[in-house]
mmCIF file of the N, C-alpha and C atoms, coordinates in Angstrom:
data_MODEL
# 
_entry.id   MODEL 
# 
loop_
_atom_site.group_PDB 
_atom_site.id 
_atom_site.type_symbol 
_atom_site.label_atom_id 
_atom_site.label_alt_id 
_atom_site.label_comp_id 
_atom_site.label_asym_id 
_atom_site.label_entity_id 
_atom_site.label_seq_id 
_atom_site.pdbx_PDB_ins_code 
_atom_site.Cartn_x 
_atom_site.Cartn_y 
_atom_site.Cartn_z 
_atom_site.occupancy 
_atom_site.B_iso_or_equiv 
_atom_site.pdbx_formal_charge 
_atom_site.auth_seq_id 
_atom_site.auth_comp_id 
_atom_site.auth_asym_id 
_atom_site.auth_atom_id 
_atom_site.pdbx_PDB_model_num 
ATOM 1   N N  . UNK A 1 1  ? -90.183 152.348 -89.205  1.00 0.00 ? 1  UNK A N  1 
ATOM 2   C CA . UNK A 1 1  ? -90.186 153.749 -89.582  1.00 0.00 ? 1  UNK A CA 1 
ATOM 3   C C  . UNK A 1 1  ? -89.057 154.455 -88.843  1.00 0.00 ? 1  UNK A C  1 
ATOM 4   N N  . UNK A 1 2  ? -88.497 155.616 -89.441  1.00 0.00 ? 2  UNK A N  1 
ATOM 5   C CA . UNK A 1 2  ? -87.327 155.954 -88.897  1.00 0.00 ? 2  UNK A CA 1 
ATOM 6   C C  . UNK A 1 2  ? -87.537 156.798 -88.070  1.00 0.00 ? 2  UNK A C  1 
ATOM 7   N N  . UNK A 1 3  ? -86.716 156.777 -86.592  1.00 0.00 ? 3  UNK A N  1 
ATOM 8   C CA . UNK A 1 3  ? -86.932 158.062 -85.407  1.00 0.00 ? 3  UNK A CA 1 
ATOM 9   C C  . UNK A 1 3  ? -87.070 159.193 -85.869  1.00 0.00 ? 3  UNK A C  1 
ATOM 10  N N  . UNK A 1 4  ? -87.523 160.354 -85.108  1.00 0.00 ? 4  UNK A N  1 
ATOM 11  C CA . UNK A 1 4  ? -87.377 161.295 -85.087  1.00 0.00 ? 4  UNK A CA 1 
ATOM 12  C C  . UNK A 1 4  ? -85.770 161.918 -85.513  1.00 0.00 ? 4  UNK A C  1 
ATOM 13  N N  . UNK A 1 5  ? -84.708 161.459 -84.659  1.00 0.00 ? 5  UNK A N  1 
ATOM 14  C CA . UNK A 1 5  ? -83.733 161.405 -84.565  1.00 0.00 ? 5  UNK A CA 1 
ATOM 15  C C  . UNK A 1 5  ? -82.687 161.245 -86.142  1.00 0.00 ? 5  UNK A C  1 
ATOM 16  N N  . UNK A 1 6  ? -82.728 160.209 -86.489  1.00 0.00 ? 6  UNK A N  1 
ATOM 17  C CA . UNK A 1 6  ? -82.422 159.726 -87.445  1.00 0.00 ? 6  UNK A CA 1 
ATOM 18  C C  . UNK A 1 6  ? -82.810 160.955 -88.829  1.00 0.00 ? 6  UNK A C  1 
ATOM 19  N N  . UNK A 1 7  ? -84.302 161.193 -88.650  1.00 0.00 ? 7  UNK A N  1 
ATOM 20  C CA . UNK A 1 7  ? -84.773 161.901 -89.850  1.00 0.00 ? 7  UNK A CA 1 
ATOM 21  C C  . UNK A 1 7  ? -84.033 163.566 -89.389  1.00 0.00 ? 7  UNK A C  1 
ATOM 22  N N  . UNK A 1 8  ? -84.026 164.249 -88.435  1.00 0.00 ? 8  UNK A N  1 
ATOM 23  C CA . UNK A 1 8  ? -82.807 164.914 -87.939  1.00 0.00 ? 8  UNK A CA 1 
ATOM 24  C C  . UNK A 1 8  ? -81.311 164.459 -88.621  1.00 0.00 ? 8  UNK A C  1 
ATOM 25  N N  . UNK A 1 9  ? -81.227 164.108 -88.689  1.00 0.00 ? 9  UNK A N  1 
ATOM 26  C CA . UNK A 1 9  ? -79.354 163.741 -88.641  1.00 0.00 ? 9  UNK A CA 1 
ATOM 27  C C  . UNK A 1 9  ? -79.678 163.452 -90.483  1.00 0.00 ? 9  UNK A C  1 
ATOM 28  N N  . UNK A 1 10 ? -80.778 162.696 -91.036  1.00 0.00 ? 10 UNK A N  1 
ATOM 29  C CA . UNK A 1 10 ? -80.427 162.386 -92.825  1.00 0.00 ? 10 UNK A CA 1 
ATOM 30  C C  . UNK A 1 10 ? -80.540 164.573 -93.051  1.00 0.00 ? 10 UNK A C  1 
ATOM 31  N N  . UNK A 1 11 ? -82.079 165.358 -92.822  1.00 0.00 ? 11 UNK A N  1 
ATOM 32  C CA . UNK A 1 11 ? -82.089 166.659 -92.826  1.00 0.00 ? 11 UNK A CA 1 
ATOM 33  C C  . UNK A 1 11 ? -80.718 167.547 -92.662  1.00 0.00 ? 11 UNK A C  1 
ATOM 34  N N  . UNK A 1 12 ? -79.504 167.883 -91.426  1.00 0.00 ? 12 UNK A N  1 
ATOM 35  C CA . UNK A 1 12 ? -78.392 168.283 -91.280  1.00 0.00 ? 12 UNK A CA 1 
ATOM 36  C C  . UNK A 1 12 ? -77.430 167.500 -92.222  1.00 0.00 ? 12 UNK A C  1 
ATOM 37  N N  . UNK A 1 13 ? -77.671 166.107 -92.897  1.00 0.00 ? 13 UNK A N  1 
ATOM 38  C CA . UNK A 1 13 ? -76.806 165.936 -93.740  1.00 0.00 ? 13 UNK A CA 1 
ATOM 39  C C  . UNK A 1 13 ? -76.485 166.749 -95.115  1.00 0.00 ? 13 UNK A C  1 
ATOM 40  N N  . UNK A 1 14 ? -78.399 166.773 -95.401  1.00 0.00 ? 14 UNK A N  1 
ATOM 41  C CA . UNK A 1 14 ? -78.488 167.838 -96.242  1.00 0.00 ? 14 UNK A CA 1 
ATOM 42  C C  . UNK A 1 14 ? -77.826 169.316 -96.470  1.00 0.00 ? 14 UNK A C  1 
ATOM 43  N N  . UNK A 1 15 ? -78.443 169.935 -94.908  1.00 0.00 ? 15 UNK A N  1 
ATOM 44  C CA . UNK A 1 15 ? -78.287 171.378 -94.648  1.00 0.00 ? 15 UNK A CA 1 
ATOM 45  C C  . UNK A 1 15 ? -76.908 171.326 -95.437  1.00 0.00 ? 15 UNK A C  1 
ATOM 46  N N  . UNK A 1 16 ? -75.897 170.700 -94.840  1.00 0.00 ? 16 UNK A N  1 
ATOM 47  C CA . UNK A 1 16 ? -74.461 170.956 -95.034  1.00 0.00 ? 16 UNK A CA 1 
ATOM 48  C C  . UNK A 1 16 ? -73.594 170.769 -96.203  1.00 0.00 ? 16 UNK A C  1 
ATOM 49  N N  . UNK A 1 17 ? -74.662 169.975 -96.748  1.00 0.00 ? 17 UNK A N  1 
ATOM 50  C CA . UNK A 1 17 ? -74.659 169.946 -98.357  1.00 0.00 ? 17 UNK A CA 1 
ATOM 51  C C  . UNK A 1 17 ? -75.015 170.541 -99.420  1.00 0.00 ? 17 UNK A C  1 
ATOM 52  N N  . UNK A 1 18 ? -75.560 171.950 -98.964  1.00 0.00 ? 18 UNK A N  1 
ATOM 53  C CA . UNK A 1 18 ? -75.932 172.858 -99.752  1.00 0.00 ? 18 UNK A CA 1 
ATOM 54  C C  . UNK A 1 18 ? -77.219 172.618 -100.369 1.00 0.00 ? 18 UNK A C  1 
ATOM 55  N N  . UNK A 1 19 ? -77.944 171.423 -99.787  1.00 0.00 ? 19 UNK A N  1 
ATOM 56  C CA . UNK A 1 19 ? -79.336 171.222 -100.163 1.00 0.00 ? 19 UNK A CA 1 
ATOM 57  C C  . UNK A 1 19 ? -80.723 171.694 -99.720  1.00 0.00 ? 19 UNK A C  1 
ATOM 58  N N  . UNK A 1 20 ? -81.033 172.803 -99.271  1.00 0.00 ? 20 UNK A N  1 
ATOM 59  C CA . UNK A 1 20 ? -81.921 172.806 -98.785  1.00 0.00 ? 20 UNK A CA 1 
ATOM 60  C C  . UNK A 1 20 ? -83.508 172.913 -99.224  1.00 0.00 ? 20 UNK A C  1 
ATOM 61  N N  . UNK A 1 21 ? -83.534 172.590 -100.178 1.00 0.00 ? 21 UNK A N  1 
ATOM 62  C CA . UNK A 1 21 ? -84.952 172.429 -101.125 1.00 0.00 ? 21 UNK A CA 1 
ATOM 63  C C  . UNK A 1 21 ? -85.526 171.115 -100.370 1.00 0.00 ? 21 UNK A C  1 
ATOM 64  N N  . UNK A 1 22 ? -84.994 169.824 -99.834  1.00 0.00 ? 22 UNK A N  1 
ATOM 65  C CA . UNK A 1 22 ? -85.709 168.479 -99.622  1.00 0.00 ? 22 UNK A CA 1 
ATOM 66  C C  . UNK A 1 22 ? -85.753 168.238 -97.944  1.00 0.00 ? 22 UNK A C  1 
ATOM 67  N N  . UNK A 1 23 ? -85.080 170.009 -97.067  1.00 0.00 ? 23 UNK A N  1 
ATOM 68  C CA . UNK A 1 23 ? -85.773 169.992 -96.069  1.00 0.00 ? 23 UNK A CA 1 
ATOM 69  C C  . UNK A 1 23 ? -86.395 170.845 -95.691  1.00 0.00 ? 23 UNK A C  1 
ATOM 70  N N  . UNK A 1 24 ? -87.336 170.203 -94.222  1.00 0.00 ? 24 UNK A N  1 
ATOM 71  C CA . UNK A 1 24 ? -88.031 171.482 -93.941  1.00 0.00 ? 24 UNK A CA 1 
ATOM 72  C C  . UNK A 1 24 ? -87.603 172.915 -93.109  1.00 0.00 ? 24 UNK A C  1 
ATOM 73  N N  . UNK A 1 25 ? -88.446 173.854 -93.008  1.00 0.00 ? 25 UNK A N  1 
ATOM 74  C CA . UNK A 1 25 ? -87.665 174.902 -92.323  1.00 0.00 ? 25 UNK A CA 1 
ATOM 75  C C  . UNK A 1 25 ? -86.738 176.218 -93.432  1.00 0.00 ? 25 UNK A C  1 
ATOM 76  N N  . UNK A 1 26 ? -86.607 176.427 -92.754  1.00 0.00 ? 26 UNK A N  1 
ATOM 77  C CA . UNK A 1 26 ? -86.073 177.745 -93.556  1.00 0.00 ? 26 UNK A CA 1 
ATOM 78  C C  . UNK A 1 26 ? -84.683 177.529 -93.581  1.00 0.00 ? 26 UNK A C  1 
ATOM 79  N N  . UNK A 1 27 ? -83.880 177.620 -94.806  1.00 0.00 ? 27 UNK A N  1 
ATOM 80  C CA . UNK A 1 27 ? -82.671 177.396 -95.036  1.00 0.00 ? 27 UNK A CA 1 
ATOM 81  C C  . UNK A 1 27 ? -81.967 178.776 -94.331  1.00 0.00 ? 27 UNK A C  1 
ATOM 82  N N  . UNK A 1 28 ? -80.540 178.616 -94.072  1.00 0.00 ? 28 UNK A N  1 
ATOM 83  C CA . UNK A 1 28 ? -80.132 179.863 -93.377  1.00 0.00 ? 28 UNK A CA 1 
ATOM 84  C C  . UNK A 1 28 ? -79.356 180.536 -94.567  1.00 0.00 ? 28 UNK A C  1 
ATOM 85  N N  . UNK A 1 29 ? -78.698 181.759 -94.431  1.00 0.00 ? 29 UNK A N  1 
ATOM 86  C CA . UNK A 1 29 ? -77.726 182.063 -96.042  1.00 0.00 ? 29 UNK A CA 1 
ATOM 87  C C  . UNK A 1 29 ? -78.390 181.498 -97.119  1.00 0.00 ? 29 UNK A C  1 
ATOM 88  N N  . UNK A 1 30 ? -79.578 181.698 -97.146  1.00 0.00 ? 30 UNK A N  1 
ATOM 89  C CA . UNK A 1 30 ? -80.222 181.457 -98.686  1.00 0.00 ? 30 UNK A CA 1 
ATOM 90  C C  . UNK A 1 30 ? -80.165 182.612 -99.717  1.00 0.00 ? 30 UNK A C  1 
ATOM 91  N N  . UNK A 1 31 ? -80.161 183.440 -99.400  1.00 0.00 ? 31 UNK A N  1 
ATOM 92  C CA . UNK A 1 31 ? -79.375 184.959 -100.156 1.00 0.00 ? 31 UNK A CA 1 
ATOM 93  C C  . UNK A 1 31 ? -78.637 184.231 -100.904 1.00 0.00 ? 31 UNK A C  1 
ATOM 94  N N  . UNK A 1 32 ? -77.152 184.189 -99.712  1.00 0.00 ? 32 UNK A N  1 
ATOM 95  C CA . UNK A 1 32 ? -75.913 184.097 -99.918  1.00 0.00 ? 32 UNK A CA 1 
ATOM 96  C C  . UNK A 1 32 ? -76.082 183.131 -101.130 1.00 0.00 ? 32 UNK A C  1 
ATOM 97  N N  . UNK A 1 33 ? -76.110 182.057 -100.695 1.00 0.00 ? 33 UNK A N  1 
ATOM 98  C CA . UNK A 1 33 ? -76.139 180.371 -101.768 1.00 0.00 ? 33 UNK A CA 1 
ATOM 99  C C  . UNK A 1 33 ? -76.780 181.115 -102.987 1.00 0.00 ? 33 UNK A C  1 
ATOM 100 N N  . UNK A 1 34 ? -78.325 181.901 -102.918 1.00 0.00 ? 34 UNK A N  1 
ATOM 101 C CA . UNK A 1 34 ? -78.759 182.068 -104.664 1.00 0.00 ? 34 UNK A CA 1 
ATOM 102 C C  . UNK A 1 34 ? -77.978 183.371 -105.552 1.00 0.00 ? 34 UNK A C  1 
ATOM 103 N N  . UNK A 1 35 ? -77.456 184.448 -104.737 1.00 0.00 ? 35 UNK A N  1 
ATOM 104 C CA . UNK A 1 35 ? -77.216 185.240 -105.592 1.00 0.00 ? 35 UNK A CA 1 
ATOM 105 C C  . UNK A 1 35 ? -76.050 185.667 -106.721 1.00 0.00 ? 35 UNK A C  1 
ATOM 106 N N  . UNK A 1 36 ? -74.993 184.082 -107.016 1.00 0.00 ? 36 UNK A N  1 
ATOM 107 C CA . UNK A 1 36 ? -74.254 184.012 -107.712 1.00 0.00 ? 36 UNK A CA 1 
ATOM 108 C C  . UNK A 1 36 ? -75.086 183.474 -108.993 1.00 0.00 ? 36 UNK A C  1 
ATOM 109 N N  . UNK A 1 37 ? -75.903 182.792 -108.782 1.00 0.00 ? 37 UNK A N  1 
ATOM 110 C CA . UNK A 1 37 ? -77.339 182.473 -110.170 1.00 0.00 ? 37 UNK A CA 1 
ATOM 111 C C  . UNK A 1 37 ? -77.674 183.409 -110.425 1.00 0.00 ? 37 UNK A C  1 
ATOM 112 N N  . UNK A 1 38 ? -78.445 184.237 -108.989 1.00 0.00 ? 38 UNK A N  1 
ATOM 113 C CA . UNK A 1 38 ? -79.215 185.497 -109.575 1.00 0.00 ? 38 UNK A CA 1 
ATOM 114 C C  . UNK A 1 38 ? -78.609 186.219 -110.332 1.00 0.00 ? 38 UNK A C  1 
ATOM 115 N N  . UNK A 1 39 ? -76.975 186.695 -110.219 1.00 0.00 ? 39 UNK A N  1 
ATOM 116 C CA . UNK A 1 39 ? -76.283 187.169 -110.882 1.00 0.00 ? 39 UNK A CA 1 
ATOM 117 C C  . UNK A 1 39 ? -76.000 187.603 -111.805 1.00 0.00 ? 39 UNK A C  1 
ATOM 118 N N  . UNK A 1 40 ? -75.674 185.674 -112.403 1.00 0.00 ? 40 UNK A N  1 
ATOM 119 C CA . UNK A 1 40 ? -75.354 184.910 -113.906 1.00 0.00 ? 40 UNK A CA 1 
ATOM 120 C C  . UNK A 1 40 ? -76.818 185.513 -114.692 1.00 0.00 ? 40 UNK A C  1 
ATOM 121 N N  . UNK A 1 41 ? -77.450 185.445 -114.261 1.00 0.00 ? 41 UNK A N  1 
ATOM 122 C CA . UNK A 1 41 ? -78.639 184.808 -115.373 1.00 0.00 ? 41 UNK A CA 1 
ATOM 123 C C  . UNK A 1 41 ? -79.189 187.011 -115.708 1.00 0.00 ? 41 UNK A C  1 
ATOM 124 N N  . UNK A 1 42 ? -78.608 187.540 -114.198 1.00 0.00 ? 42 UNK A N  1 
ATOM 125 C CA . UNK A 1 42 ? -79.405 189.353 -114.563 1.00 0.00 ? 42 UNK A CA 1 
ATOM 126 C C  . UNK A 1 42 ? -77.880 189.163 -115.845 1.00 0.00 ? 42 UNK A C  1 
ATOM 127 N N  . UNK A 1 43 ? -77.186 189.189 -115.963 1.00 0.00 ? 43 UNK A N  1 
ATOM 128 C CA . UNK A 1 43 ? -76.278 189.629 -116.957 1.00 0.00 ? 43 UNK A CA 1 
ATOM 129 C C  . UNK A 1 43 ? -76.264 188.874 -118.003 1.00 0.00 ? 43 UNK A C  1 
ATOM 130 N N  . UNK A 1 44 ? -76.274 187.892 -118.256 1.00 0.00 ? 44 UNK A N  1 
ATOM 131 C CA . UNK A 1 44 ? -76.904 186.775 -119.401 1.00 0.00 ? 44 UNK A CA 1 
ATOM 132 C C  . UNK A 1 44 ? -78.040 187.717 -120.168 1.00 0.00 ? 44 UNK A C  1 
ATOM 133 N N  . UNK A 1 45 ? -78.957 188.333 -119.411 1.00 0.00 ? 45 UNK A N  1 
ATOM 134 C CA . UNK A 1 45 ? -80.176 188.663 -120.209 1.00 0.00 ? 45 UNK A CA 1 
ATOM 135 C C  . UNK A 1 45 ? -79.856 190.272 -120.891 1.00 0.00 ? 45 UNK A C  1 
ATOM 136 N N  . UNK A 1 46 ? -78.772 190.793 -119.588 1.00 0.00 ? 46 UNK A N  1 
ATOM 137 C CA . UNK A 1 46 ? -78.206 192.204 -120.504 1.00 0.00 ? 46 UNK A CA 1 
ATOM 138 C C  . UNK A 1 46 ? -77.597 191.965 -121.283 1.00 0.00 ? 46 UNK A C  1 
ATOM 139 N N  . UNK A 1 47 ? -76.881 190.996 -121.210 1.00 0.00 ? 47 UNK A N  1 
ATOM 140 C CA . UNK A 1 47 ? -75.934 190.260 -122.690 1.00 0.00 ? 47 UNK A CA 1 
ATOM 141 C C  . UNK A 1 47 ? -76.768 190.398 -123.949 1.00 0.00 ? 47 UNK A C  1 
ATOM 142 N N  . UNK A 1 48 ? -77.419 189.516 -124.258 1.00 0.00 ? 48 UNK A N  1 
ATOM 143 C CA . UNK A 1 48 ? -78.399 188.998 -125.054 1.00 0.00 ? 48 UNK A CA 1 
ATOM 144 C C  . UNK A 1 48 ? -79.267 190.039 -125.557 1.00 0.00 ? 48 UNK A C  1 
ATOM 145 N N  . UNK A 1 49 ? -79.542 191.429 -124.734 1.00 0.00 ? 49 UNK A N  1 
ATOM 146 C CA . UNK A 1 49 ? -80.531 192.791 -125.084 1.00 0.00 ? 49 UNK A CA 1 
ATOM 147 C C  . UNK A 1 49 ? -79.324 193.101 -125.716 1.00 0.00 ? 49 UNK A C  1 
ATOM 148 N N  . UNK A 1 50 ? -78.376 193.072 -125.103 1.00 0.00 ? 50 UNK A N  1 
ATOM 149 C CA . UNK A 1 50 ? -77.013 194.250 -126.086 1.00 0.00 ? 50 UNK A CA 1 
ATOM 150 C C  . UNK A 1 50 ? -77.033 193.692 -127.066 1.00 0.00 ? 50 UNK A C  1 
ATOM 151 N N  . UNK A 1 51 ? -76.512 192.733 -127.298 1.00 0.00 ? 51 UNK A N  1 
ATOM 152 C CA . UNK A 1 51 ? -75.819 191.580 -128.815 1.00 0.00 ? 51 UNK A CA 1 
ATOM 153 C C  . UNK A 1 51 ? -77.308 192.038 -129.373 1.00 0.00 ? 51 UNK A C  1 
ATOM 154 N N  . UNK A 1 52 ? -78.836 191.527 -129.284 1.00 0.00 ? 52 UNK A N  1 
ATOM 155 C CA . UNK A 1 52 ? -79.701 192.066 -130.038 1.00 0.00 ? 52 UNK A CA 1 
ATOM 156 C C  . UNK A 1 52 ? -79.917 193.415 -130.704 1.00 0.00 ? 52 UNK A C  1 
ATOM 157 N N  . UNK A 1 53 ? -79.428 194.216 -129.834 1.00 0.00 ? 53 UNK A N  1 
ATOM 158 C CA . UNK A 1 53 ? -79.648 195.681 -129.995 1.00 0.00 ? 53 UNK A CA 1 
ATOM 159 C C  . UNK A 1 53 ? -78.339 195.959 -131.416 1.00 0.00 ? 53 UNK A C  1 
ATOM 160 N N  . UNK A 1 54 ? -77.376 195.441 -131.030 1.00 0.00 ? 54 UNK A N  1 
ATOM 161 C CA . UNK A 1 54 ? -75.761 195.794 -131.996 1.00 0.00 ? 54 UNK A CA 1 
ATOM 162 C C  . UNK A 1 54 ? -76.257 194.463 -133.277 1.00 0.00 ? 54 UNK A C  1 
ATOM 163 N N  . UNK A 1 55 ? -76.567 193.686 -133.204 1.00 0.00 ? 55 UNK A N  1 
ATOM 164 C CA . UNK A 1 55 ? -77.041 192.776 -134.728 1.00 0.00 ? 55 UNK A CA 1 
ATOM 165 C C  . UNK A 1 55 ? -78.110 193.328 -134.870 1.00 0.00 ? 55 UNK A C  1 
ATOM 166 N N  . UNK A 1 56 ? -79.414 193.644 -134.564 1.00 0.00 ? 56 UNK A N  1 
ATOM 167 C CA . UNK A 1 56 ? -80.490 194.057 -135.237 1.00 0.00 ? 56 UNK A CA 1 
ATOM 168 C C  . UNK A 1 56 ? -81.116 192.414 -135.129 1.00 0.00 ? 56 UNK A C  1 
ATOM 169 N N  . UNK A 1 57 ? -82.367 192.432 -135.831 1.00 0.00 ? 57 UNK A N  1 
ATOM 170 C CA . UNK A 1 57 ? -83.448 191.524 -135.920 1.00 0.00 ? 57 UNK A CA 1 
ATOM 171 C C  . UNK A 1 57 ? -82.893 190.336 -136.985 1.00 0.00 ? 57 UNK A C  1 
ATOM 172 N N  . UNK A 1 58 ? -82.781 189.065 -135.977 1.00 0.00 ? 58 UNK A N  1 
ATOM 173 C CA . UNK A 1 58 ? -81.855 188.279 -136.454 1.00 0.00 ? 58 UNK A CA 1 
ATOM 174 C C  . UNK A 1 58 ? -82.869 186.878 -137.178 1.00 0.00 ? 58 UNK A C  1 
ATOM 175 N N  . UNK A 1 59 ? -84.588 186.933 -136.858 1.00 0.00 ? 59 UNK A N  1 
ATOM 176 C CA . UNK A 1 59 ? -85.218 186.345 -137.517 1.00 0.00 ? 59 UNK A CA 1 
ATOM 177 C C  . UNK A 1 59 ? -85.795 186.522 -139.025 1.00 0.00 ? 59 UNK A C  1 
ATOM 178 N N  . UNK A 1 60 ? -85.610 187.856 -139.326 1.00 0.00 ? 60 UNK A N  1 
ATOM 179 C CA . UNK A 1 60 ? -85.945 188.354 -140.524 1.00 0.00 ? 60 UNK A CA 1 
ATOM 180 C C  . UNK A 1 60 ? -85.105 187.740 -141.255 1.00 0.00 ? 60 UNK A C  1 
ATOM 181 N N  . UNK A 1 61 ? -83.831 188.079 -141.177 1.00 0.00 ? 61 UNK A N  1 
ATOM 182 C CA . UNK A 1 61 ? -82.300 187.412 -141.501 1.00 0.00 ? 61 UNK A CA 1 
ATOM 183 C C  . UNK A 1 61 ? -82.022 185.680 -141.681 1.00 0.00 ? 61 UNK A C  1 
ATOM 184 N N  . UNK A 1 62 ? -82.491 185.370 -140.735 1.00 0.00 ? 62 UNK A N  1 
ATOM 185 C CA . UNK A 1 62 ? -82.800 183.673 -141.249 1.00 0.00 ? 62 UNK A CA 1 
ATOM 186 C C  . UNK A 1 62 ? -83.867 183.177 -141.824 1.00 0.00 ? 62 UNK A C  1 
ATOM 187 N N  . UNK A 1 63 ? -85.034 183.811 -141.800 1.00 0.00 ? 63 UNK A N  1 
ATOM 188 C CA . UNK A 1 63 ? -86.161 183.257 -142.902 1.00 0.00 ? 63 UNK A CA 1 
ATOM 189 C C  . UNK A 1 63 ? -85.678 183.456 -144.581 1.00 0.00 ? 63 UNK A C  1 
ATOM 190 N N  . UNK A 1 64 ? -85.391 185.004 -144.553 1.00 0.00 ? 64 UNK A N  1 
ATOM 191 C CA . UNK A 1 64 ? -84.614 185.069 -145.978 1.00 0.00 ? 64 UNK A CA 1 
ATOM 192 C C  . UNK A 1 64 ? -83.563 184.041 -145.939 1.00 0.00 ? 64 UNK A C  1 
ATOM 193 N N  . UNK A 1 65 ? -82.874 183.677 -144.948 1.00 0.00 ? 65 UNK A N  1 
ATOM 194 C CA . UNK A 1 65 ? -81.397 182.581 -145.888 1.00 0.00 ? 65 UNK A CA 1 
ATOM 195 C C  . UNK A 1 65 ? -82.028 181.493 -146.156 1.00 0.00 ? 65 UNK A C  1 
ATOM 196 N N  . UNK A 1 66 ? -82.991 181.099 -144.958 1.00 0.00 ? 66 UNK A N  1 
ATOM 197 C CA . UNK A 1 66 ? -83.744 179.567 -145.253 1.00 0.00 ? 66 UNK A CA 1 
ATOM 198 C C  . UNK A 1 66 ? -84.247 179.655 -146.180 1.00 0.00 ? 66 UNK A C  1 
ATOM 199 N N  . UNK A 1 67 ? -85.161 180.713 -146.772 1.00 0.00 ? 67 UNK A N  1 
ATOM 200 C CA . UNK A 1 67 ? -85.900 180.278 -148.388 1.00 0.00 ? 67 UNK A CA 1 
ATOM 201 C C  . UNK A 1 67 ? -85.061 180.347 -149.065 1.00 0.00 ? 67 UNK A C  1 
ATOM 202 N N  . UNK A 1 68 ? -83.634 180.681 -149.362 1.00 0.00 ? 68 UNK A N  1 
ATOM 203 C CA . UNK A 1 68 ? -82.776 180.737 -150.252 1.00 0.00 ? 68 UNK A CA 1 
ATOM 204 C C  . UNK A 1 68 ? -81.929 179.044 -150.646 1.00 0.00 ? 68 UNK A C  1 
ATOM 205 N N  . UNK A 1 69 ? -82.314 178.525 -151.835 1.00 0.00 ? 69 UNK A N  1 
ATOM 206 C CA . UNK A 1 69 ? -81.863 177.616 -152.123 1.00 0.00 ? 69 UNK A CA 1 
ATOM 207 C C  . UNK A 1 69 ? -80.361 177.315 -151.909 1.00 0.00 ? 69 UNK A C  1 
ATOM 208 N N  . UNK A 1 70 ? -79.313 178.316 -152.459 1.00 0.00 ? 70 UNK A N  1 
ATOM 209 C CA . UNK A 1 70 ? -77.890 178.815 -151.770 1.00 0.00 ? 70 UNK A CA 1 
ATOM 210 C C  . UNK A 1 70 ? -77.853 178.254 -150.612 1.00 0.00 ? 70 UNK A C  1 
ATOM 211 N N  . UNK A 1 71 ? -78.946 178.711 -149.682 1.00 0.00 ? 71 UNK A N  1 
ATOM 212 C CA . UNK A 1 71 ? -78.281 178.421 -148.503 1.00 0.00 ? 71 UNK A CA 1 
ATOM 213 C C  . UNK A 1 71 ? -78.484 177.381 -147.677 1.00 0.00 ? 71 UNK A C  1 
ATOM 214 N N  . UNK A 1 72 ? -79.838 177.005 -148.108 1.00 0.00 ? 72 UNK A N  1 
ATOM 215 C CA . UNK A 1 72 ? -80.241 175.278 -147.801 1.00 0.00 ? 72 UNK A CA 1 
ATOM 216 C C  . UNK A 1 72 ? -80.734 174.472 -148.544 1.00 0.00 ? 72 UNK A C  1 
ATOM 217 N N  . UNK A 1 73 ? -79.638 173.927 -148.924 1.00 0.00 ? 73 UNK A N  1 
ATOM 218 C CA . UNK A 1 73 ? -80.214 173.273 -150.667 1.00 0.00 ? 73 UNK A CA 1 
ATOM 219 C C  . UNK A 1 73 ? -81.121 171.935 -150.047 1.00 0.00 ? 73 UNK A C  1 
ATOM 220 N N  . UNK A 1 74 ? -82.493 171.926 -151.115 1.00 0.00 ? 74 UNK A N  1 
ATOM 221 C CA . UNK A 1 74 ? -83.203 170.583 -150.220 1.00 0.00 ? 74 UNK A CA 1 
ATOM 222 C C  . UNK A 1 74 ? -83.003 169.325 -150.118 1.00 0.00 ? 74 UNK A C  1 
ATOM 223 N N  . UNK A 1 75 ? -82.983 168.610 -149.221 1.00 0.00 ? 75 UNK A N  1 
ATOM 224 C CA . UNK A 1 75 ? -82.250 167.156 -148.405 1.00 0.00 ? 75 UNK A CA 1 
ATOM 225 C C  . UNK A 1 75 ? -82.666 166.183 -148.743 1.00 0.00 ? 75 UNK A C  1 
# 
């Protein structure tokens, strides 16, 4: 079984690898490291409200093309 030591030194291999989910303890700059995701994903979702809001209701719009033979002739 591996020292104390050892399981120390595989853990800091981690830390420094930007991994800190598979050790224990509290990661340090964990802010820092998540809030370029947190970021991406708050503006992704304002994206996606805008584009919805400027097209309008885009499922109504594909049920009508799908029943339309025109537009998916059957396979």
């Amino acid at each position: 079984m591996a020292g104390e030591r050892e399981i120390e030194a595989v853990e800091q291999w981690f830390r420094r690898r930007g991994l800190p989910a598979v050790v224990r303890g509290r990661p340090t700059r964990l802010l820092v490291r998540t809030t370029a995701a947190v970021v991406f994903i708050a503006v992704w979702e304002v994206m996606t409200a805008l584009l919805n809001v400027v097209d309008g209701d885009t499922d109504a719009d594909f049920d009508r093309l799908i029943e339309n033979d025109l537009f998916s002739p059957g396979l």
